[in-house]
C-alpha positions, -999 to +999 in steps of 0.1 A: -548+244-341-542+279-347-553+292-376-527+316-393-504+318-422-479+297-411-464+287-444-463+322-459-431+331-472-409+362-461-389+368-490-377+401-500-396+401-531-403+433-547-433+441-565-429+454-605-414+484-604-418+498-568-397+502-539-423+485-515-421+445-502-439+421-517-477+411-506-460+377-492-435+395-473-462+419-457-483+390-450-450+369-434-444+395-409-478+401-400-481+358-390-448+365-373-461+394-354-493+372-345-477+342-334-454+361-310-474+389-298-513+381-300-510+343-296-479+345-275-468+313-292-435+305-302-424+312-340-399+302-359-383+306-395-375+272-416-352+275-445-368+258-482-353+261-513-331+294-500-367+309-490-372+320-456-411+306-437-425+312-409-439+283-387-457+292-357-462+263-329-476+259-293-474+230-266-498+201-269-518+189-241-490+164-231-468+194-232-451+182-262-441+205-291-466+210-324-457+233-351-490+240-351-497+242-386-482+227-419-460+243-446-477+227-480-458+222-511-474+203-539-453+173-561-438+187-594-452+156-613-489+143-613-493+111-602-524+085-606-553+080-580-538+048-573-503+066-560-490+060-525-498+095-518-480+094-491-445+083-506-447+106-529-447+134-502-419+117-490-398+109-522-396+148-529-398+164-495-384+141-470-392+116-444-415+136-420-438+149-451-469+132-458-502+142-475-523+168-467-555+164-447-584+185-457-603+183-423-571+184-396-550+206-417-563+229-444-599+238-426-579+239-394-557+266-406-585+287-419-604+307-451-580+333-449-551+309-444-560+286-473-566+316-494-528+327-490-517+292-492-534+284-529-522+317-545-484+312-527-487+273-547-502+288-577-538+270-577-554+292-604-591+287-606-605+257-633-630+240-635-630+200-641-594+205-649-567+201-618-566+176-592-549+188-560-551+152-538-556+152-501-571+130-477-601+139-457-604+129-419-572+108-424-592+087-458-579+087-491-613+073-501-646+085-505-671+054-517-665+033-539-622+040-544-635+076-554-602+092-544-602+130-525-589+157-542-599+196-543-600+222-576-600+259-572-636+270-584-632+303-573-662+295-546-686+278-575-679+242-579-697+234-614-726+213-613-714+175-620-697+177-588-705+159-561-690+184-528-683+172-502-671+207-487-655+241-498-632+260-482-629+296-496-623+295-536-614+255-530-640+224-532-631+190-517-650+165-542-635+124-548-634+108-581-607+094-602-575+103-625-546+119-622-533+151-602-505+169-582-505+156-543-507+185-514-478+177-493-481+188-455-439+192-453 
């Protein structure tokens, strides 16, 4: 996949008092302009929550359609290690949401894309704190029913972690409790 800011919202925002667009909407036009232009892939704009994103596709090699890359959107509610991640995703978003993978769609998209996509959700660095759940390589599980989930560390996971990657600011580790699920929507 191609590795841009697909989900990175257009609104008109404008910064505290200034006349200028927002950082988001700067960055939304610039993954319009390189989905259309550089890539020469087609682009479209999705409608959430009265806020305008950008989704940027290609054809697949059975020439079917793929947006490409996934619009995230975390639950409202934590939910338990033991959650139907899945259904969750579902219950809140709709039938074609499902959990984020960590593999085939956040490392896909990219450092940079990631980067947008955890200050856009609000992921504030902590440490041993937050639980952001995904799946990795299509497994909720690491061994043992140690469930994936990533923390923003701000690119220093703390020592009792076990990583099993980072990604930018983010670390993938597995363990248990409770924690928001990363919806691919």
């Amino acid at each position: 996949p191609v590795g841009l800011p697909v989900a990175t919202s257009i609104s008109e925002d404008k910064e505290d008092n200034d006349d200028r667009p927002s950082r988001k909407y700067q960055y939304g036009c610039i993954a319009l302009l390189l989905c259309l232009v550089v890539l020469s892939l087609t682009a479209s704009v999705i409608y959430r929550d009265d806020r305008p994103f950008i989704r940027c596709g290609f054809k697949n090699r059975s020439g079917e359609y793929d947006q490409g890359m996934a619009m995230f959107q975390l639950t409202q509610g934590e939910v338990p290690e033991t959650a139907d991640f899945d259904e969750a995703c579902k219950s809140e978003f709709g039938p074609d949401a499902r959990v984020a993978d960590w593999t085939y769609d956040l490392k896909a998209q990219g450092k940079e894309s990631v980067e947008l996509m955890i200050n856009d959700l609000g992921i504030i660095p902590t440490f041993n704190e937050k639980y952001y759940f995904v799946s990795n390589e299509g497994s909720k599980y690491y061994e043992g029913g140690r469930v994936y989930f990533f923390e923003n560390h701000g690119g220093s996971p703390p020592s009792n972690w076990l990583v099993h990657d980072q990604l930018g600011d983010i670390t993938l580790g597995s363990w248990f409790g409770t924690g928001q699920v990363l919806c691919a929507v």
